[in-house]
N, C-alpha and C positions, 0 to 999 in steps of 0.2 A: 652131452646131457641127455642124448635121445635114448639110448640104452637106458641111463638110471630112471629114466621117466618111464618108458617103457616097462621098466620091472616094477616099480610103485604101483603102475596103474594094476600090473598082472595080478601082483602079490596083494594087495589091498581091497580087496573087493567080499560080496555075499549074492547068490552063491559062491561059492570057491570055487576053483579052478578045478577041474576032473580028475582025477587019479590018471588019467594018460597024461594028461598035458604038467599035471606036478610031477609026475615019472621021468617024463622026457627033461625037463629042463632039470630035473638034479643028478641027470646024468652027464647034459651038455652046457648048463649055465651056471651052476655052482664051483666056486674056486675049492681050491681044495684043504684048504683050512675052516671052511665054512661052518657056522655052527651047527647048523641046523643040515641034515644029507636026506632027511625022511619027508618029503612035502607031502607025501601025501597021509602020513601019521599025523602029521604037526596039525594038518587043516582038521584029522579026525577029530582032534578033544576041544574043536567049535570054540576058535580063540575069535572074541570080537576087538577085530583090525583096526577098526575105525578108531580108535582110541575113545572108547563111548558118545562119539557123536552121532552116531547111528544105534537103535534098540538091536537086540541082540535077534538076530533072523529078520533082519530088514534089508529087502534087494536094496544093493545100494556099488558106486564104482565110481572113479575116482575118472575127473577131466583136467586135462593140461589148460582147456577153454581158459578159464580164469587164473592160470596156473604161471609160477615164474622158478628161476632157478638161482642157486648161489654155488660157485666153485670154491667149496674151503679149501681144496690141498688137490695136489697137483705131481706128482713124479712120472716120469717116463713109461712106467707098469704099471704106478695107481692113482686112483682119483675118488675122492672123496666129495661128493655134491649133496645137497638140501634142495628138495622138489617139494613146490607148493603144487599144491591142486584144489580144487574145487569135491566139489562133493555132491554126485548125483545120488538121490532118494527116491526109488520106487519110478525112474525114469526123468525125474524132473532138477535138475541144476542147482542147489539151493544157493537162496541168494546170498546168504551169512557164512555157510559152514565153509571151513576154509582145512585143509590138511599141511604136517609140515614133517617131513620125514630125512634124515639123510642117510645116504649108501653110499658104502665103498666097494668099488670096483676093483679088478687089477687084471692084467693083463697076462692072458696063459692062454697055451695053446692055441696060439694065434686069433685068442679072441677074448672080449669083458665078459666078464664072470663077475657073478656076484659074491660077496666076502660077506657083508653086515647092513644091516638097516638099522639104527637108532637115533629116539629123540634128541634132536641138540641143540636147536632153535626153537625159540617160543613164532605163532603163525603170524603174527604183529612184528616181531624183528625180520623174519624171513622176507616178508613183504614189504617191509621199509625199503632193503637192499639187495633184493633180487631182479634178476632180468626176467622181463615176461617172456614167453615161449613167443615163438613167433608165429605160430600155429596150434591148433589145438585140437583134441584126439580123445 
């Protein structure tokens, strides 16, 4: 779960990630069915992540703190998880807002990659039956 937490936190955030650092990872963390290969195009046309829980150009990054996880599916090469997190604004942890995202993984090149992120859990089922992280980041 640490990788798919890991990539939420990267991928979901404002500012966005830099043109180096979205260069590097869709060279070395993207599977290669991926939909998306241009990260650093994609963050160009200023998509708000949050899924409008955040205004649009509000610092804002996502914490595993209050955050838990659910394993939907599972095979030998992939893995599909739903990562809850919390939701820092302008430096501060809000107490309410809550994120609910899942990614598929799969296994290449002797390492996860990412395939896909999409909604599939409402943040109320996620948190009924996820495991809390056991740490938070």
């Amino acid at each position: 779960m640490d990788v798919a937490a890991a990539f939420v936190r990267w991928l979901i955030q404002y500012p966005y990630p830099t043109a180096s650092d979205s260069d590097r990872l869709a060279t070395t963390g993207l599977a290669s069915d991926a939909p998306t290969k241009d990260l650093t195009g994609f963050f160009a046309t200023g998509p708000n992540l949050s899924g409008g829980l955040v205004p649009d150009s509000t610092d804002y990054y996502l914490s595993t703190i209050p955050g838990v996880w659910h394993l939907e599916s599972s095979s030998g090469t992939e893995v599909e998880a739903t990562i809850g997190t919390g939701v820092v604004i302008n430096g501060e942890l809000s107490p309410n807002l809550r994120g609910s995202i899942t990614v598929t993984l799969r296994w290449e090149g002797g390492k996860w990659k990412f395939v896909k992120s999409v909604g599939t859990r409402s943040t109320e089922d996620l948190y009924a039956i996820g495991k809390p992280f056991a740490s938070g980041c």
